[in-house]
N, C-alpha and C positions, 0 to 999 in steps of 0.2 A: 504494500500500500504506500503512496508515496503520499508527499505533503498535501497537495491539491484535492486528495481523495479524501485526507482523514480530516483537512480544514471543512469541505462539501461537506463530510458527515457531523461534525460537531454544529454547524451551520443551522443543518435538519435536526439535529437531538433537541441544543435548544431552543428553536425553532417551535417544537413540537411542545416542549416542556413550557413555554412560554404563552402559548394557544389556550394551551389545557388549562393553565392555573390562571389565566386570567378569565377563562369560560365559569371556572369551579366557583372562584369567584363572584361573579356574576349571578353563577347560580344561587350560590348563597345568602348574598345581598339583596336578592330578590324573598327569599326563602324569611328573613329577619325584616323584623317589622320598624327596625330603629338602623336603617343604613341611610349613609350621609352620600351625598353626591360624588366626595371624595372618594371614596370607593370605587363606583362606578368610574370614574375618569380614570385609575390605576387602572380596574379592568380592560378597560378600552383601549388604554396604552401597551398594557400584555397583548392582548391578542394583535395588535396592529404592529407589534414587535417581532410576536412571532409569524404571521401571514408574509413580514417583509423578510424575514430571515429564511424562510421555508421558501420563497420565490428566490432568492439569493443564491441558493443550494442550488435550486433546481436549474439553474443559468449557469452557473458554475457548472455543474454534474453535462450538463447539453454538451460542450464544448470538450 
């Protein structure tokens, strides 16, 4: 595996991990009857972290 391959894959790991925990988030801010805005805006920051890091990978990974 050389560099390009195992940068692509930490890309996609967290990537993925970043999606997840700002969804789980989400989901649980919704789930709590005392969640502040601020929340919600971290969460939206996760996943549009992870959505650009996963598109990142996968441009990398093309080439």
């Amino acid at each position: 595996m050389d560099t390009r391959e195992r940068r692509t894959d930490t890309a996609r790991i967290l990537g993925t991990m970043a999606l997840l925990l700002g969804l789980v988030i989400a989901v649980a801010g919704s789930l709590a009857a005392s969640t502040r805005t601020g929340g919600y805006v971290f969460a939206g920051l996760l996943v549009v972290t992870g959505i650009g890091l996963r598109l990142e990978a996968a441009i990398t990974d093309r080439r």
